[in-house]
N, C-alpha and C positions, 0 to 999 in steps of 0.2 A: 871651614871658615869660622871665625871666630864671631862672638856676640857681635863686638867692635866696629868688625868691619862689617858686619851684615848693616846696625846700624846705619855705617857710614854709605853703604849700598840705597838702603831707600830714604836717603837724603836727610835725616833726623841727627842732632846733636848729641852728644855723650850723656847717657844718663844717670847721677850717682845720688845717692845715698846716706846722707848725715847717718853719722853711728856714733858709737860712746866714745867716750873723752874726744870729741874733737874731731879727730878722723874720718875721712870718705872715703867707700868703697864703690867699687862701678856697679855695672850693674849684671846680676850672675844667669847663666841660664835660666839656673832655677824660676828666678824673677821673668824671665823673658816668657818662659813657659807658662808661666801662671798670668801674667799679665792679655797675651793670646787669646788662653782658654778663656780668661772675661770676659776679655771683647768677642769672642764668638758666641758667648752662651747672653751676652745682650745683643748681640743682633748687630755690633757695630763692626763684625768681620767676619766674612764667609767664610764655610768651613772648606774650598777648596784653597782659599786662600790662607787660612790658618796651615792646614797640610801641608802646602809649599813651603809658610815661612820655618815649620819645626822641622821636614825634611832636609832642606836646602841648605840652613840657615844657622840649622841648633844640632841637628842629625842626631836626634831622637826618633825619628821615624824608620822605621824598616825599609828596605828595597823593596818591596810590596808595596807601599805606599807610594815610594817613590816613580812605580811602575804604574799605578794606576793614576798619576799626575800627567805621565808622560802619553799615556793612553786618551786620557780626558783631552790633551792637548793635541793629540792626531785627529782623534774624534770632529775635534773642531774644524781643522785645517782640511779638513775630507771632507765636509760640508761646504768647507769656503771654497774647496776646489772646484766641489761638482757645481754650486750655483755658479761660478766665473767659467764654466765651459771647460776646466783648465784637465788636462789627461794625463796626470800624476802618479808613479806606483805608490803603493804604499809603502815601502820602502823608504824610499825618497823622503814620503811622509814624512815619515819617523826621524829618520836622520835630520832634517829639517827644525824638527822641535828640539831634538838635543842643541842641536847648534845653537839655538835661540836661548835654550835653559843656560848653556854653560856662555854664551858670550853674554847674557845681563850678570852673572855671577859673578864669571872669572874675568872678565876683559876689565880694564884700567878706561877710566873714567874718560870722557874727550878733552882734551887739552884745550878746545876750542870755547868751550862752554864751563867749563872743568865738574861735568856732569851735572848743573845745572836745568840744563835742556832747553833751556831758552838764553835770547842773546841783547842784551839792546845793543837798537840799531837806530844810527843817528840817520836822518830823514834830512835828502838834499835837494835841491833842485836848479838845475841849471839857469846861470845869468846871462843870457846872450851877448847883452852890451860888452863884460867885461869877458868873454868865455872862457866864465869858470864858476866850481861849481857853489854856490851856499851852502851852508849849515849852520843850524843855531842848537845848543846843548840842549834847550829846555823843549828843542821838536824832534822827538828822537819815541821811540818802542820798543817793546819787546815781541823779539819773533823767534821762532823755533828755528834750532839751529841744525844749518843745513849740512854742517859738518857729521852728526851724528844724526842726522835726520829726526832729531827730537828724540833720542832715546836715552842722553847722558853719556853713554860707553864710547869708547872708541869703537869706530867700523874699521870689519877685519876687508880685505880686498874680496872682487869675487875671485879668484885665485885660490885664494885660503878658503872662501865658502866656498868652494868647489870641493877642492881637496879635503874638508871637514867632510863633505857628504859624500863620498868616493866617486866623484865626476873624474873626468882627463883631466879639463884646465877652466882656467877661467871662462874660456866659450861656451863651455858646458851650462853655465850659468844663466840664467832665462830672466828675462822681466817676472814669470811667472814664478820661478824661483823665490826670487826676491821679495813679492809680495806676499807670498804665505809668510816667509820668515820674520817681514815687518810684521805681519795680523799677529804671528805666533806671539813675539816679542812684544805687541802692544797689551795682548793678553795677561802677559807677565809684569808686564809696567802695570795695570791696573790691580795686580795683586801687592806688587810693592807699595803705590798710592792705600790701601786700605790697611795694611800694616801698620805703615807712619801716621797713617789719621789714628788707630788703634793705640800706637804707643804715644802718639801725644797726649793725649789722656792721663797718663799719669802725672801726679801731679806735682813730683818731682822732677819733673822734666824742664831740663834747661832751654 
């Protein structure tokens, strides 16, 4: 994946450059990588969350790294399984986190939210006299949107999560499924939230 899109992935704007005579250039690994390492070495981004965004993101990291992201992320998910009572192989596990890694990475944004992740929502309430329903523009919110269930991506069916994790079909597919892959996935959302707080920092930044 390129800078760009990675960028464009944890919701931050294009960021370039003034250079000589005039001209802007975007902004290069190199800068992405160095910019990271700052924020890690001041304390403003974890370094499992650094590891993600250079393995993921920039693919400066070795598969060894990339293994032990994926490991730290089972880790987790075994935890959450055994305090929720839940009787999960590890296996399963595992498959489970990839799914999560590659559907924030690679899935196309929700069309609902246009990965956003939240939605305003005009607030109504019914008029019995007239029955029908009110709404005024300026009584309205924002709520997380239940198309992507506040994640940005497009959701894949359980069908396709199934089939991602070598299930039959989409029956296979369990509440309890489901909720490791959100936990996984949230885990992941807050590693892209400290990135984008990382790179707005610079002060180049549009």
């Amino acid at each position: 994946m390129s800078v760009m899109q990675m960028l464009s992935r944890v919701g931050v704007k294009t960021v370039r450059f003034d250079v000589g005579r005039g001209g802007k250039q975007d902004l290069t690994p190199e800068d992405l990588i160095m910019h990271i390492g700052m924020a890690e070495a001041a304390g403003r981004l974890s370094e499992i969350a650094a590891m993600f965004a250079l393995a993921y993101y920039t693919n400066t990291y070795s598969d060894n790294t990339k293994d032990l992201i994926i490991r730290f992320l089972c880790a987790r998910l075994f935890i959450k399984a055994k305090k929720e009572g839940m009787r999960v192989k590890s296996n399963t596990i595992k498959q489970i986190v990839n799914l999560s890694i590659s559907n924030s990475i690679d899935s196309p944004v929700c069309p609902k939210c246009n990965g956003q992740r939240r939605v305003l929502v005009v607030l109504t309430e019914f008029n019995m006299r007239r029955a029908q329903f009110n709404h005024q523009s300026n009584h309205s919110e924002l709520q997380d949107c239940k198309a992507c269930n506040g994640t940005g991506y497009k959701q894949l069916s359980n069908y396709k999560k199934a089939i991602n994790c070598d299930m039959s079909g989409g029956k296979s597919w369990t509440t309890n499924h489901e909720m490791l892959l959100a936990f996984s996935q949230q885990i992941i959302m807050d590693w892209n939230k400290e990135i984008k707080q990382a790179l707005s920092s610079i002060h180049n930044f549009q």
